[in-house]
C-alpha positions in Angstrom: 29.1 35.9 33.6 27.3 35.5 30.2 24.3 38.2 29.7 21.0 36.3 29.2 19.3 38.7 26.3 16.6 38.3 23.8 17.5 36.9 20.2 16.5 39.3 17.4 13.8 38.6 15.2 15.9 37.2 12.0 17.6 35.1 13.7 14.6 33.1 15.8 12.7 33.1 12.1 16.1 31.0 11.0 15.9 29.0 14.3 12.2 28.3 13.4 12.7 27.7 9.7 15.3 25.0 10.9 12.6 22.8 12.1 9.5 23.7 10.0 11.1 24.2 6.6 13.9 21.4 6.0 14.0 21.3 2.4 12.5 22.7 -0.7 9.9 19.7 -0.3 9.3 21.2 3.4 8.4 24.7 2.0 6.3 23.3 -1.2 4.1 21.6 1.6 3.5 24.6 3.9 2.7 26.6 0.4 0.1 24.1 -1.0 -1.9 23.3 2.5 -2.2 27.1 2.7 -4.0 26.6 -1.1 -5.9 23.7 0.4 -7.2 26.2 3.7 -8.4 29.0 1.4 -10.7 26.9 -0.3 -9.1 26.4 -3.6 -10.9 25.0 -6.2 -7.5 24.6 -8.1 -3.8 24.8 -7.4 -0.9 25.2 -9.6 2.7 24.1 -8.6 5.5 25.4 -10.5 9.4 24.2 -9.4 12.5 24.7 -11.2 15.6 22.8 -10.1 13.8 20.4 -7.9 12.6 23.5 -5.9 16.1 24.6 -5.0 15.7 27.8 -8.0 12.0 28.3 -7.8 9.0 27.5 -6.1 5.7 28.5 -7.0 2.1 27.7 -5.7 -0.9 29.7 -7.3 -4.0 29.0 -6.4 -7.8 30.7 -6.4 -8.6 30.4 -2.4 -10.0 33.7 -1.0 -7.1 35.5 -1.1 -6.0 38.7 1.1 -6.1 41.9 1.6 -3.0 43.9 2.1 -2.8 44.5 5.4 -3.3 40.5 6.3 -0.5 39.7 3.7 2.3 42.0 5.9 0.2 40.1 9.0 0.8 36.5 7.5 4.2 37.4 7.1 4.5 37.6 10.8 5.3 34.9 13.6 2.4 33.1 15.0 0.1 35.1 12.9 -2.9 32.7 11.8 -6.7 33.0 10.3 -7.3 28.6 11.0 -7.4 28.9 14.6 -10.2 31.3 16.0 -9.9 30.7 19.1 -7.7 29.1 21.6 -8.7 25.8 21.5 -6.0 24.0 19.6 -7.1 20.6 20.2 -9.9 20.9 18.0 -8.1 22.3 14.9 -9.5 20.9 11.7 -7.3 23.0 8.8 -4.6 21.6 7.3 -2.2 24.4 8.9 -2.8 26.0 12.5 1.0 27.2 13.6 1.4 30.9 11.7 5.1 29.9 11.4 5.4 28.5 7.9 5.4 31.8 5.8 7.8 34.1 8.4 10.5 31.0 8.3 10.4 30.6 4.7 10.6 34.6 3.7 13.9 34.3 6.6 15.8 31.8 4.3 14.7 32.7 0.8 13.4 35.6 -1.0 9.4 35.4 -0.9 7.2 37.5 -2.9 3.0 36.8 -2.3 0.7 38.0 -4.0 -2.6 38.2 -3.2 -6.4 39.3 -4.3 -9.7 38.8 -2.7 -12.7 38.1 -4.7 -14.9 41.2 -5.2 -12.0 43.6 -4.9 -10.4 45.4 -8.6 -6.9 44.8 -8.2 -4.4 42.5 -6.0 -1.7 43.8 -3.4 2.4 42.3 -3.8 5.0 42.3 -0.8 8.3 41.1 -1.3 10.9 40.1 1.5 14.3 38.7 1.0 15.6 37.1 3.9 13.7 38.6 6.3 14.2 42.2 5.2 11.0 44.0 3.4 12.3 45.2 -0.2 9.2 45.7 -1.9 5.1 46.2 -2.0 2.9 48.0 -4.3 -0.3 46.9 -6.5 -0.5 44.0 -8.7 -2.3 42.6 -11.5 -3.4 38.5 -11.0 -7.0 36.9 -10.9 -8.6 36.5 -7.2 -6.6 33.8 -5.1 -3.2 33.9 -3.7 0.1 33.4 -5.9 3.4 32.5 -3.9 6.9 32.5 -5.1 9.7 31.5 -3.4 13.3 31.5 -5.2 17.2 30.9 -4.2 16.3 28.8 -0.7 18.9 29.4 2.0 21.3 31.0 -0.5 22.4 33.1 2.2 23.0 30.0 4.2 25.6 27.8 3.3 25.8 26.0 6.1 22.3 24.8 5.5 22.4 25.0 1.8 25.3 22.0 1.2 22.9 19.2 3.2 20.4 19.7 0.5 20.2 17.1 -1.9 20.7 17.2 -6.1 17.8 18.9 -7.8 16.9 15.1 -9.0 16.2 14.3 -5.3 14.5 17.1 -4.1 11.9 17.4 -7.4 11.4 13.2 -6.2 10.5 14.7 -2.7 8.6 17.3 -4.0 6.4 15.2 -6.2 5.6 12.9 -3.4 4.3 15.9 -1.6 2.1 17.4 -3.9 0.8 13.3 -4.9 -0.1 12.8 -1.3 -1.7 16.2 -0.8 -3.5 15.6 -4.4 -4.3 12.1 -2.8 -6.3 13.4 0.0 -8.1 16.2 -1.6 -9.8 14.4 -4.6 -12.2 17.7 -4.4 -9.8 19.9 -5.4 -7.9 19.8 -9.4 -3.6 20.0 -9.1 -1.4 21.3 -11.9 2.7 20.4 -11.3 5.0 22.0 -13.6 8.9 21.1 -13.1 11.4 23.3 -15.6 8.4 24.1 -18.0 7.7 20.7 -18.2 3.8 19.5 -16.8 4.5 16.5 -14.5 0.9 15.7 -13.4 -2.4 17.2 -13.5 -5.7 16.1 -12.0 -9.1 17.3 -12.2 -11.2 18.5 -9.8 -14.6 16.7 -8.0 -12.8 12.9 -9.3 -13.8 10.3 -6.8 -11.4 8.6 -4.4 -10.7 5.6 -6.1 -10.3 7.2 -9.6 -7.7 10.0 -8.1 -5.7 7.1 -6.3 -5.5 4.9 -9.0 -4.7 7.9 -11.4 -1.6 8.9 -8.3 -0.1 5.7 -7.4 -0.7 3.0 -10.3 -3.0 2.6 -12.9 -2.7 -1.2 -12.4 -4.3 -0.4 -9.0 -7.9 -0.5 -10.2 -8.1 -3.6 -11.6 -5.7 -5.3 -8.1 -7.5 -3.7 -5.1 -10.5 -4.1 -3.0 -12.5 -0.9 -0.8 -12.2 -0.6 2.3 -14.7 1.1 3.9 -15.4 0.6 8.1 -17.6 2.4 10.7 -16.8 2.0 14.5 -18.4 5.3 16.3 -17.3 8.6 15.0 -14.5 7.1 13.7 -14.4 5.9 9.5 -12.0 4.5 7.8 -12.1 4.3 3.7 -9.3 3.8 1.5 -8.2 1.6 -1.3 -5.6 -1.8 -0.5 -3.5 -2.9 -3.2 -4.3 -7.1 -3.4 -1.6 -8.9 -1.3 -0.1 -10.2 -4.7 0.1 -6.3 -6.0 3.1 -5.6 -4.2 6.4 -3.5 -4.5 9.4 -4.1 -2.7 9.8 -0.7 -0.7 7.1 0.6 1.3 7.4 4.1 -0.5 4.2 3.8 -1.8 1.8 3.4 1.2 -0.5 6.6 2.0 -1.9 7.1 4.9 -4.0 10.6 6.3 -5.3 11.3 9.3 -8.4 13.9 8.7 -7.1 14.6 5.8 -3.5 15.2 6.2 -0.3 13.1 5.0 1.0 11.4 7.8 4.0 9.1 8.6 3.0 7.2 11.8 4.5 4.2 13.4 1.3 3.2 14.8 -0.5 3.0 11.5 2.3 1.8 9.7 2.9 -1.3 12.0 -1.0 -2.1 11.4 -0.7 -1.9 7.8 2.3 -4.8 8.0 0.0 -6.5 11.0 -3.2 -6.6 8.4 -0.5 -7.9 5.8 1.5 -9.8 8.1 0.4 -13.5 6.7 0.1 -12.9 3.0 3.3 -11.2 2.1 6.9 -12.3 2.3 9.1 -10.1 4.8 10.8 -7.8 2.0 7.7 -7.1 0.1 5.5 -3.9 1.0 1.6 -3.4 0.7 0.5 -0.7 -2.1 -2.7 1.2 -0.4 -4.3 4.6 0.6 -5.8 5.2 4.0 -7.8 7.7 5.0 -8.9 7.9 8.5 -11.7 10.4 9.9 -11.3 11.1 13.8 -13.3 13.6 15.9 -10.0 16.5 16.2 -10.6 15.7 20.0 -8.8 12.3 19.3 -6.1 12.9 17.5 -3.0 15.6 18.4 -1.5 16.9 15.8 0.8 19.5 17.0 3.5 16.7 18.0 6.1 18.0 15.6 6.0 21.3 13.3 6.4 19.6 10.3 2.5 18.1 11.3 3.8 14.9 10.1 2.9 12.8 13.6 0.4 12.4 14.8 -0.9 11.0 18.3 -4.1 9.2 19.2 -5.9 8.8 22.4 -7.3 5.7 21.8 -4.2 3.7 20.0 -5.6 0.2 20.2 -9.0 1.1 18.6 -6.9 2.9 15.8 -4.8 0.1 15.3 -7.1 -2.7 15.7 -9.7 -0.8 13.5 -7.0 -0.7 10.9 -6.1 -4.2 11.1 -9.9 -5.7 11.1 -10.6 -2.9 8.4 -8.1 -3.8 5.8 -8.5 -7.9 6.6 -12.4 -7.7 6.2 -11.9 -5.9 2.8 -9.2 -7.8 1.7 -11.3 -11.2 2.2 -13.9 -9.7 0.0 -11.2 -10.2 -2.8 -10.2 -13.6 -1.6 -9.9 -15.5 -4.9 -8.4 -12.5 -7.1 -4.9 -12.7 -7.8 -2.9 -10.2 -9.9 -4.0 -11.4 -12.9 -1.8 -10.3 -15.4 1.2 -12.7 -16.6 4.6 -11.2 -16.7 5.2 -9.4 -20.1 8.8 -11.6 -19.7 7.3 -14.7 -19.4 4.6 -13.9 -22.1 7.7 -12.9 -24.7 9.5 -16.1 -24.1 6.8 -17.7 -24.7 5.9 -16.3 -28.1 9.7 -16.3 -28.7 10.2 -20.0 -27.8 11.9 -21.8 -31.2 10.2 -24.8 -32.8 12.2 -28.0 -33.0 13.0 -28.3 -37.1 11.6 -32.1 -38.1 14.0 -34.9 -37.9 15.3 -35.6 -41.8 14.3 -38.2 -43.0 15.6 -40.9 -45.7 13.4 -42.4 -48.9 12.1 -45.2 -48.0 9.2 -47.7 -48.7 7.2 -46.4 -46.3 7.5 -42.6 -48.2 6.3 -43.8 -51.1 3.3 -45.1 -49.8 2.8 -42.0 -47.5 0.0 -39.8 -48.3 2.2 -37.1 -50.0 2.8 -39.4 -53.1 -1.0 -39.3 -53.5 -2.9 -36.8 -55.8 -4.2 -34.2 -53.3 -5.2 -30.9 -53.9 -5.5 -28.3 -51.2 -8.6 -27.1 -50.3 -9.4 -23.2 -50.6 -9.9 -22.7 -47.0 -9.0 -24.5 -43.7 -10.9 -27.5 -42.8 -10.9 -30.5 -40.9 -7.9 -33.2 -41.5 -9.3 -35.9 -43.5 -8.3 -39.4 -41.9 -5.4 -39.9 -44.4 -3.7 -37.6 -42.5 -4.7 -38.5 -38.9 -3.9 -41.9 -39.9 -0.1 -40.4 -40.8 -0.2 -38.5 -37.6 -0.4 -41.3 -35.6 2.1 -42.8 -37.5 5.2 -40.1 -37.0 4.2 -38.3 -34.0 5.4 -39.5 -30.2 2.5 -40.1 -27.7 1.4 -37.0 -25.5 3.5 -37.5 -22.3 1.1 -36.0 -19.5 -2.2 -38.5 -18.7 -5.5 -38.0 -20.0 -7.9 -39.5 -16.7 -11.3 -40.2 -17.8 -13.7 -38.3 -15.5 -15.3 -40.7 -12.8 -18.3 -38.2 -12.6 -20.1 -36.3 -15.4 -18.3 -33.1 -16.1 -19.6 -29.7 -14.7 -20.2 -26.6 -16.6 -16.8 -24.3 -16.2 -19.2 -21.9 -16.4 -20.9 -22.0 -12.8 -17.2 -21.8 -11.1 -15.0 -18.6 -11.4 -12.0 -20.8 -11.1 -13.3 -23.2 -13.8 -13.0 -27.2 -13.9 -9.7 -29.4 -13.7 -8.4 -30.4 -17.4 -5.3 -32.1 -16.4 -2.0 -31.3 -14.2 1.8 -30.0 -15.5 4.5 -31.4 -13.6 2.6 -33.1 -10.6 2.8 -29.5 -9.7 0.2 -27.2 -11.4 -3.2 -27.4 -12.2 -4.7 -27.0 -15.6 -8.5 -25.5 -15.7 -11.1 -24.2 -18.1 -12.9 -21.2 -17.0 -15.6 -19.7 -18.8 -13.5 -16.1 -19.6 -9.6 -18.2 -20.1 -7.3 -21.0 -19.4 -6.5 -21.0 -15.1 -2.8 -22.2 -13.7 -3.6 -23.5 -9.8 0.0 -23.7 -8.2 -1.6 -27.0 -6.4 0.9 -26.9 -3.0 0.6 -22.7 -2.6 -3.5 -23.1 -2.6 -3.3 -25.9 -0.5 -1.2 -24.1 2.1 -3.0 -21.3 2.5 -6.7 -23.8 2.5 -4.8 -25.1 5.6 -3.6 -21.8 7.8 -8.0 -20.7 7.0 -9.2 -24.3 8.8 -6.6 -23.7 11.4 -7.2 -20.6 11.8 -11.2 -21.1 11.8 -10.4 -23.9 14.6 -8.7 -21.6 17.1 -11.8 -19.1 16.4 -14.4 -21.6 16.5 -13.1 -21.8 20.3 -13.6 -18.7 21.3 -10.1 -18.9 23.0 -7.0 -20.4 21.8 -5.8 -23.7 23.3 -2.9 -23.4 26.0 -0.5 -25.7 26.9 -0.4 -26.1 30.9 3.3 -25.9 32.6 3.9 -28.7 35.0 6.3 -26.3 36.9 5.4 -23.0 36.4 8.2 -20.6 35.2 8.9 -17.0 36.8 9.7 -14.3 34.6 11.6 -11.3 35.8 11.4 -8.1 34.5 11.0 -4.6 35.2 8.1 -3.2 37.0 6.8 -1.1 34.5 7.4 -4.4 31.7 5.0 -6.2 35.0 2.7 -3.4 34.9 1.4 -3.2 31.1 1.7 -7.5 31.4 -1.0 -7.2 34.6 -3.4 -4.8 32.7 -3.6 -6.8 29.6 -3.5 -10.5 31.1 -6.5 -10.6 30.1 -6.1 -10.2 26.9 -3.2 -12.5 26.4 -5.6 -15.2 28.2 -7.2 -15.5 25.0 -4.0 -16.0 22.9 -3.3 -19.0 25.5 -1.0 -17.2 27.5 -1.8 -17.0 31.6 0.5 -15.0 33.4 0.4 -13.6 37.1 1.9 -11.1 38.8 4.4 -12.4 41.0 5.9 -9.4 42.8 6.8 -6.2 41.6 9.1 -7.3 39.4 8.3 -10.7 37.9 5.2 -12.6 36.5 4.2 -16.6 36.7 3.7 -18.2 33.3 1.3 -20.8 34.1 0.3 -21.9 30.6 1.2 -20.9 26.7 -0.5 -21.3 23.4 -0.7 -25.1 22.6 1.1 -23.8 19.1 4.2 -22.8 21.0 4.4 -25.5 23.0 8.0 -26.3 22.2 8.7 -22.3 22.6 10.9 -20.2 25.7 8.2 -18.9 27.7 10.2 -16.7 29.0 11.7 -15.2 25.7 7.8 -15.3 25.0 7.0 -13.4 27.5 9.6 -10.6 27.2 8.6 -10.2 23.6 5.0 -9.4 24.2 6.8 -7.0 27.0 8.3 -5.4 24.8 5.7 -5.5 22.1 3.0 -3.7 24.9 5.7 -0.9 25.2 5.9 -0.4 21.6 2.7 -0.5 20.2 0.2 -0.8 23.2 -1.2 -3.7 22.2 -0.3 -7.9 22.3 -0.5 -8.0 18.5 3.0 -9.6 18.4 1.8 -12.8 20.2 -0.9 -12.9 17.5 1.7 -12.6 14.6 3.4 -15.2 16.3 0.7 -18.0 16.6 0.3 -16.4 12.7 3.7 -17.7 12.1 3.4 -20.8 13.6 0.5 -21.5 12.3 1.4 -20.6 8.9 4.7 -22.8 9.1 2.2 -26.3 10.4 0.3 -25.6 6.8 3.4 -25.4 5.1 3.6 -29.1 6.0 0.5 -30.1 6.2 -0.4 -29.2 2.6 -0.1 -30.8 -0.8 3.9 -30.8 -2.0 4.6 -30.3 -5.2 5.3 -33.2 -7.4 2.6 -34.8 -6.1 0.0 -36.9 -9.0 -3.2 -35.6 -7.7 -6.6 -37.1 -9.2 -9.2 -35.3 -11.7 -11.8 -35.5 -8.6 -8.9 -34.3 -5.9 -8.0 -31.2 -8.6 -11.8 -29.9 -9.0 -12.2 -30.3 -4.9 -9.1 -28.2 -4.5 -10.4 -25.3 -7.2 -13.7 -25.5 -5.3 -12.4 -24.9 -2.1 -10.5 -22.1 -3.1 -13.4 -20.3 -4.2 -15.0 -20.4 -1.3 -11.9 -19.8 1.0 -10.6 -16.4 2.6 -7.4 -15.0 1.2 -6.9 -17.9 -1.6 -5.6 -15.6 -4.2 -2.1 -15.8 -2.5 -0.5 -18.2 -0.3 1.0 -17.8 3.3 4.1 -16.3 1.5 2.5 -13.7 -0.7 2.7 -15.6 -3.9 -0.2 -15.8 -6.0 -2.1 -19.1 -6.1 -3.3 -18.7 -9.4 -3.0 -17.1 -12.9 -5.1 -16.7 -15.9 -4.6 -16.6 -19.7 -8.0 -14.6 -21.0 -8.8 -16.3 -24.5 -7.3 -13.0 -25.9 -4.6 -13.3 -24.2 -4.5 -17.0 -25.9 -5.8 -15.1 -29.0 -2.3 -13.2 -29.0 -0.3 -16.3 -28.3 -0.9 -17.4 -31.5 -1.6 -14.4 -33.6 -4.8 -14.6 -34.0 -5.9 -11.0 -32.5 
C-alpha cells in the first residue's frame, strides 16, 4: 500500500506558485499590490527581458523591519487581514502566499526600511533556500527583486512566452493597476528604457485618458451612478470610438483589476444596439461595493470575483453606462480619417481641355488690355460673363428655401445647404461644415420612437397563441423560468408552469410574433442559467426592433427636400444615441473651418 505522508515545504511553495504565480506578469502583480497596501506614494517597476531576467518593484510604503521580512517570506503569513473575517477584506492582497511562491521558483532578494529607523535590513532566498541577509543601504519603503523565474524549472520555464509577449502582459498589468490608483505616481522601466510614467494625485479621467488613448478625452462621456452603497464611476469610450478587440476594456471591483463574465456581458448588453458584433467598447469601470457583497477569494490570482446581488450589478451597469452614454447622444467621433483627408488633399485636378484659335478667342477677355491688380479682389463681370461661358452647369440642385433661413448658429448640427448623392446631407454649423449620412440617422430616429412606444406602455405588447404551446425542459431550466415569469411578463412573454418539467407559452412579444416560442423559450432558459437575468429576451426584441427601423427609415438614394433635411438634423439633436446608428456607424462627421483652412492651405 502507498504511505500517505506530508509534502515538504519546497515542494508545496512550488505547488502554490503553480497557481498564484503563472508568469512573470503574475509575479509583477503580486509585487506592485503589495506597493499599493503599504501606502505608497510612488512605485517604480523595472523589467528586463519582459520580466523573464529581472523584475523589480521599489516603492516608499512603510516598509519592514527584519524580523517581518523572514515572516513575509513565510506561507500564509499576512499584515492586510487582522482578524479572521475574510469576507470583509478591503487590501488589494489578503492570501500571505505571493512572496513564499515566488522566492520557491526564482531567486528573491527584499529589501526593506521603515520610516524613522537609520538603516534597512536585506534577505535573499534562491529557490526556497536562505543564502543571504545582513544590513542595507536604500531610502524608507520596500525594494523587491526578483531575477531568473523558474530557471530551475524547465518544465515550467518552456510554456512561457518570448520576452515580447510577456513585457505586453506586464505592461497591461502595471496600466490597469496605475488605472485604479490615480492617487498614487507609477514609473515602468523595460531594458533601461522608461515605458510610462504617471504622476501622482491626477484625477480619474486625466490618468485614463493618459493610460488607454489620448483620443479618449475628446470621445467619451462620465459615468457616474448611485444605487445604495453601491457607486459606479468610470469613463465609456463613445459607441463610434471603438477597437476591434475587447483588450482595452477595464473594469475594478473596489479597486482591483478584474476579468468578470458578469461585468463583461453587461458592458456588450449596454453596447449591445450601437455597435456592430466584431467591434468592442473602449471604457474604464470602477465599481465600489460594501466587501460584504463581493467575494474575492474565488481564485488566487484575485482575478474573479463573485457578487451576491448579480442582477443589481449587472443591471446597474447596463442602466449606468446607457444613461451616460445618452448624455453624449449627438457626438460622434469627430475626427475624419487622416486617409480620407490625404486623398483628398492629394486628389489631381483635371488639366483644361486645349483649345483651338478661334473667333470667339479673339474676342475673349484675354485679348483685352488688363492689368492685374496688386492684391486679390473680386472678379470683375468680364470675367463672370467668360465664366458662364466655358464652364459646365453645377450638377447637384440649388432648392430655394420655402421658409426664411434659420441662424446655423442656434442648432449644433447646423442648417441643411444641399444633399450629395441622394445620400448625405450637407450643413452649415456655426464651428464647420456637417456630413448627415441621411438613411443611418434615420434608422436609428426610428429604433428611439419604437423603442419610446414599447416604454410609453409600461409593458411590451404580446401576441396571444390560439393553441398554447408546451415547452419541455429540465426542472431546474422550469425552476429559474417560474421565479422570473414575472419578469418576462413584461417583455411579452407569459409562461406557466406545467409540471415539473415543462412550461405553457401562452403569449410572446408582438415583435416576435413570426418567432419559435419554443426556441424562445429555451434561449431565455439558458440565458437565466448563464447570467441570472432575462437580458437576452431584451437584446432580442433589441434586435428586432433594430432590424423594423432598418426598413422603415430613409434609404439611401433617396432626393429628400430642403424642409425634410433640416427636420431630420433637428430631430437628431434632440434624439438619444443619434451620433451612431443601430450598427455602430457614426451618423455624422464634421470638417472644423480649420480643418477646411488646411484643405486648402490656408492655415
Amino acid at each position: 500500500m502507498r504511505v500517505i505522508r506530508r509534502l515538504p515545504e519546497t515542494l508545496i511553495n512550488r505547488i502554490a506558485a503553480g497557481e498564484v504565480v503563472e508568469r512573470p506578469a503574475s509575479a509583477l502583480k503580486e509585487l506592485v499590490e503589495n506597493a499599493i497596501d503599504a501606502g505608497s506614494s510612488h512605485v517604480h517597476v523595472r523589467l528586463s527581458e519582459g520580466g523573464l531576467a529581472m523584475i523589480e518593484v521599489s516603492d516608499d510604503g512603510c516598509g519592514m523591519r527584519p524580523d517581518e521580512i523572514a515572516l513575509a517570506l513565510e506561507r500564509h503569513a499576512t499584515s492586510k487581514l487582522p482578524d479572521e473575517a475574510i469576507e470583509l477584506v478591503e487590501t488589494l492582497g489578503f492570501r500571505g502566499e505571493a512572496l513564499p511562491s515566488i522566492a520557491s521558483v526564482a531567486r528573491v532578494t527584499i529589501e526593506s526600511r521603515p520610516h524613522g529607523t537609520a538603516e534597512g535590513w536585506k534577505r535573499v532566498v534562491d529557490n526556497g533556500a536562505l543564502v543571504a541577509e545582513g544590513p542595507a543601504a536604500l531610502p524608507p519603503g520596500t525594494r523587491v527583486r526578483v531575477e531568473h523565474l523558474f530557471e530551475k524549472i524547465p518544465a515550467r520555464r518552456k510554456f512561457l512566452r518570448s520576452p515580447r509577449s510577456e513585457w505586453a502582459a506586464a505592461s497591461d498589468v502595471v496600466r490597469r493597476l496605475a488605472m485604479a490608483r490615480p492617487d498614487v505616481g507609477f514609473t515602468l522601466e523595460h531594458d533601461g528604457r522608461r515605458a510610462l510614467h504617471v504622476q501622482a494625485g491626477e484625477t480619474l479621467e486625466a490618468r485614463v485618458a493618459q493610460l488607454v488613448a489620448r483620443e479618449l478625452a475628446g470621445n467619451s462621456v462620465e459615468v457616474d451612478l448611485v444605487r445604495g452603497d453601491f457607486h459606479l464611476t468610470g469613463i465609456a469610450g463613445l459607441p463610434t470610438f471603438n477597437r476591434g478587440v475587447a483588450d482595452h476594456q477595464y473594469l475594478f471591483v473596489n479597486g482591483r483589476p478584474v476579468k468578470d463574465r458578469l461585468l463583461i456581458g453587461a458592458v456588450r448588453g449596454a453596447y449591445a444596439d450601437m455597435l456592430a458584433r466584431d467591434r468592442h467598447a473602449v471604457l474604464a469601470l470602477f465599481l465600489q461595493v460594501p466587501a460584504s457583497e463581493v467575494d474575492v477569494n474565488v481564485h488566487p490570482a484575485k482575478s474573479e470575483v463573485r457578487f451576491r446581488d448579480p442582477a443589481l450589478v449587472r443591471g446597474m451597469v447596463v442602466s449606468g453606462l446607457r444613461h451616460a452614454l445618452s448624455t453624449g447622444d449627438q457626438r460622434s467621433a469627430q475626427a475624419p480619417s487622416a486617409s480620407a483627408m490625404a486623398a483628398w488633399q492629394a486628389e489631381p485636378i483635371a488639366p483644361p481641355p486645349p483649345s483651338s484659335p478661334s473667333s470667339d478667342w479673339q474676342g475673349s477677355i484675354f485679348s483685352q488690355q488688363w492689368k492685374p491688380e496688386p492684391r486679390v479682389s473680386e472678379a470683375g463681370q468680364a470675367w463672370r460673363g467668360y465664366e458662364q461661358a466655358i464652364m459646365a452647369p453645377p450638377s447637384a440642385r440649388a432648392e430655394p428655401a420655402a421658409q426664411p433661413v434659420v441662424d446655423a448658429a442656434q442648432h449644433p448640427l447646423g442648417v441643411a445647404r444641399g444633399q450629395i448623392s441622394n445620400t448625405y446631407i450637407v450643413a452649415e454649423a456655426e464651428d464647420g461644415l456637417v456630413i448627415v449620412d441621411q438613411h443611418a440617422a434615420h434608422e436609428r430616429l426610428v429604433l428611439e420612437r419604437l423603442r419610446a412606444a414599447g416604454a410609453g406602455q409600461g409593458v411590451a405588447p404580446s401576441q396571444a397563441l390560439l393553441i398554447p404551446e408546451v415547452v419541455e425542459l429540465d426542472e431546474t431550466a422550469c425552476d429559474r423560468l417560474e421565479e422570473a415569469s414575472e419578469k418576462l411578463a413584461e417583455f411579452g412573454l407569459a409562461l406557466e408552469r406545467f409540471g415539473p418539467n415543462a412550461v405553457l407559452v401562452r403569449a410572446i412579444p408582438a415583435a416576435l410574433a413570426k418567432g419559435d416560442p419554443a426556441r424562445l423559450v429555451a434561449d431565455v432558459a439558458d440565458d437565466l442559467a448563464h447570467h441570472g437575468d432575462a437580458l437576452l429576451l431584451g437584446e432580442k426584441l433589441d434586435l428586432v426592433l433594430a432590424t423594423m427601423a432598418c426598413h422603415g427609415s430613409v434609404r439611401a438614394g433617396r432626393t429628400l427636400s430642403v424642409a425634410e433635411m433640416n427636420a431630420l438634423l433637428r430631430e437628431m439633436e434632440v434624439t438619444p444615441r443619434s451620433g451612431q446608428c443601430n450598427h455602430g456607424r457614426p451618423t455624422w462627421v464634421k470638417l472644423a473651418h480649420g480643418d477646411i483652412e488646411k484643405l486648402f492651405g490656408r492655415k
